[in-house]
Every structure is written in C-alpha cells, then in structure tokens.
Steps between C-alpha positions, in 0.01 A plus 500: 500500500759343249864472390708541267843371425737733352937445533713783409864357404792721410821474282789408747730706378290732474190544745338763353415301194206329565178322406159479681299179448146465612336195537217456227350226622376643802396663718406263781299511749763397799840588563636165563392446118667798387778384673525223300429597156805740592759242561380391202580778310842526635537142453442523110730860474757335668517207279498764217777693559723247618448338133533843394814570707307823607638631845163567695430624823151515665429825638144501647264176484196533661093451511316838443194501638189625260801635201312713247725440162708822365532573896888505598578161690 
C-alpha cells in the first residue's frame, strides 16, 4: 500500500479554473506521511500566490492510496 499527495486548487473567481498538483516526491508508504508532505505542498502554494496576489482556493486535498500517474485524481 502507498500514498500519494495530490491538491487541486481553483481560481476564486472562478472555480472552474483549476490546477492539479501531485506530489513527486512520493508516494509513501503511510498516510500520516502523506499527510504531511501535503500540508507541505499547500504550505509552499500558499506562500506563492499570496506573493503572486493569485486568489486560490483549495478544492480537494487528499492522500490517494496506490495513484497510478495519468489516472484522474
């Protein structure tokens, strides 16, 4: 079994713009360390926009358990 990070985060003012972003570091072998590396993630995107001035929303943020890439998250 393993995880994988991936955060989907949307345009405010408009939520059907979004982006997908999944981890590349992992995947790990418990969810408690996927659950990390993911507030990570958001950590680090939310830092970018807001230098950015990007209005982001997150959408889904989650741990997939055994993700095949190219498979919808």
């Amino acid at each position: 079994m393993s995880f994988t990070a991936i955060v989907v985060a949307c345009h405010i003012m408009n939520p059907n713009n979004c982006l997908t972003f999944v981890d590349n570091r992992g995947p790990y072998e418990t969810a408690a360390r996927c659950e990390t590396r993911m507030q990570e993630m958001i950590m680090d995107l939310s830092t970018f926009w807001a230098k950015e001035r990007l209005p982001m929303g997150y959408k889904v943020m989650e741990c997939v358990e055994d993700y095949k890439e190219g498979t919808p998250a």
